[in-house]
N, C-alpha and C positions, 0 to 999 in steps of 0.2 A: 625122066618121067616113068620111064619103065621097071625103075625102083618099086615107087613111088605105087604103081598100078599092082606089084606083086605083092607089097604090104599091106592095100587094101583087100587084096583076094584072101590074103593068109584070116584076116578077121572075116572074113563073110563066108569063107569055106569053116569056120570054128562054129558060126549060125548054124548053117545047114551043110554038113558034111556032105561031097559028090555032089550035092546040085546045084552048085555055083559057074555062070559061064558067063563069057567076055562077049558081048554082042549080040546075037540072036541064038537062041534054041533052036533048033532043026528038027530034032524029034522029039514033041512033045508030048510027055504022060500024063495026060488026064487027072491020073489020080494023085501028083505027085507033086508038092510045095517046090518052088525054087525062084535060086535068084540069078539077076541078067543084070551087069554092069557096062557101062561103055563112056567114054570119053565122049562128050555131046559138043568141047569146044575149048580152047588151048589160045586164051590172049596174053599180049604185055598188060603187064600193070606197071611196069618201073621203069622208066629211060632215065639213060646216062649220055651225054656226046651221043643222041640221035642210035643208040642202038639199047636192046631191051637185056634189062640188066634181072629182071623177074617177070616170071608167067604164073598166069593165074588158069589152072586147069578143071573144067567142071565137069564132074564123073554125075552121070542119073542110074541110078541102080531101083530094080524094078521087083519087089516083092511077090511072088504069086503064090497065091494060096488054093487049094482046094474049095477052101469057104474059109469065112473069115476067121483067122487065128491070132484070137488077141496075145497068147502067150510067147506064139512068134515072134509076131512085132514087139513087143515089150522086151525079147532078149536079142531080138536087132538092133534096136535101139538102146539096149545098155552097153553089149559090144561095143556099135561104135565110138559112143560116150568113153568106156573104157579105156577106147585107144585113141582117142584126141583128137577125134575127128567131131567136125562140127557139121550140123547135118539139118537140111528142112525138108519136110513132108511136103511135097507137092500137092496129090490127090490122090484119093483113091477112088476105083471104078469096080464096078462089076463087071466081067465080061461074056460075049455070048454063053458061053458052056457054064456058067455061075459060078464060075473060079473068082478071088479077089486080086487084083493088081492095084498093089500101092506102091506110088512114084515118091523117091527120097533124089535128095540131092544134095551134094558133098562138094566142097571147091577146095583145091590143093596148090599151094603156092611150089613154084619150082625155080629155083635160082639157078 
């Protein structure tokens, strides 16, 4: 999985050079686009003789904008397309400070 995890960083740190992080931000710049992935949950999808023979891993990666940046999203989303990742848009919000946070989601099979 931790392939797996580094192959999708290699494509989202190509989006947005430096502002790509695993988890939670800790110090956050106001003024400054980024993106936050994390691993939300890791089931079988495939039994063999009672033991899991493939997993199905769903990564939420969290877009934040300044204000809405349609040009970002549109090369976040050819990125991942590019690299054969299959992806749904969850939601997007506006948040107190009127930054934009749009939720994608990506499911990664792991044998």
């Amino acid at each position: 999985m931790q392939e797996k995890l580094e192959d999708l960083y290699q494509v989202l740190e190509s989006v947005l050079p430096g502002q790509v992080f695993y988890g939670t931000k800790s110090s956050i710049n106001q003024s400054a686009d980024y993106i936050i992935y994390q691993e939300i949950s890791n089931r079988g999808k495939t039994y063999a003789d009672d033991k899991v023979q493939a997993r199905e891993a769903t990564i939420q990666i969290n877009v934040v904008t300044e204000k809405k940046n349609l040009k970002l999203e549109e090369r976040f989303e050819l990125y991942l397309g590019l690299s054969n990742y299959e992806f749904q848009m969850l939601s997007e919000f506006v948040n107190e400070d009127g930054s934009t946070n749009r939720v994608y989601e990506i499911k990664l099979e792991v044998f």
